[in-house]
N, C-alpha and C positions, 0 to 999 in steps of 0.2 A: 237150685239153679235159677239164675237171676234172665230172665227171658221178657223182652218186646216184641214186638209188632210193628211192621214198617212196608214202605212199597219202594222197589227197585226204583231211582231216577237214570243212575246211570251203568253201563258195564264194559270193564275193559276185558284186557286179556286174561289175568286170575282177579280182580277185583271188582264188589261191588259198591257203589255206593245207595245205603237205603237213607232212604227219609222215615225218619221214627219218629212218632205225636208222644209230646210229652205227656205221663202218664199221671194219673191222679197221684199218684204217690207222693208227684214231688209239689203237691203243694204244702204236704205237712212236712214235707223236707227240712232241716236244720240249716241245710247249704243252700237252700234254693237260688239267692240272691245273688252269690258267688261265683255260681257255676254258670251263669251268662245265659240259660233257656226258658228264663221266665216266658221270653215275648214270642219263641221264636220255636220250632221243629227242629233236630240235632240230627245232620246227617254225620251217616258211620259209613267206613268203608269197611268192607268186610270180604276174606277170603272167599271166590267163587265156586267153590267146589261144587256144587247144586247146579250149575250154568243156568240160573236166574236169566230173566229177559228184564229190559225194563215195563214196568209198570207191574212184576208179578207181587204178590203179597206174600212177603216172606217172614219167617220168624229167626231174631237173632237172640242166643243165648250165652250165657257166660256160666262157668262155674262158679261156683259160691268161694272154692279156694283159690280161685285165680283173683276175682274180685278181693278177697283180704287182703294178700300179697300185694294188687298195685294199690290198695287205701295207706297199707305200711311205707310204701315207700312214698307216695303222694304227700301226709302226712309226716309220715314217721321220722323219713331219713332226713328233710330240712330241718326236723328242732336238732337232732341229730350235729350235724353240721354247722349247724349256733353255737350248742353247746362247747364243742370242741374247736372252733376259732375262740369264742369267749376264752377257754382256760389258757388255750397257747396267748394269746394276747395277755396274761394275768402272770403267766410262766414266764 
């Protein structure tokens, strides 16, 4: 399970948003550049179940099979969809 560390800034009625410090990892990251957090902290909003207050120190986690799943489609399904305009365009 792929899990951060963050603090509550804001909370609605089921959502929260945390503020998460980017972590060492992504400096040996491949995408770091990419993905826009070089300079900056990555707020998430995330289902309140826990009724978080702001400013509590929460941890958010993901599955490792939910993470694969959206890298497939992030990745996967746009060459995907190249490919298959390129051949109808050729067809």
């Amino acid at each position: 399970m792929v899990s951060e560390q963050g603090i509550t800034e804001k909370v609605t009625d089921r959502k929260a948003t945390v503020r998460v410090r980017k972590s060492p990892t992504c400096a040996h990251c491949g995408s770091r550049t990419s993905c826009d957090i070089s300079d900056r902290d990555m707020l998430v909003e995330v289902s309140n179940d826990l009724q978080a207050k702001v400013g509590d120190y929460v941890e958010i986690s993901v599955p490792e099979g939910t993470l694969l799943k959206l890298s497939v489609l992030v990745y996967l399904f746009p060459i995907i969809a190249l490919m298959t305009g390129a051949f109808r365009r050729v067809l």
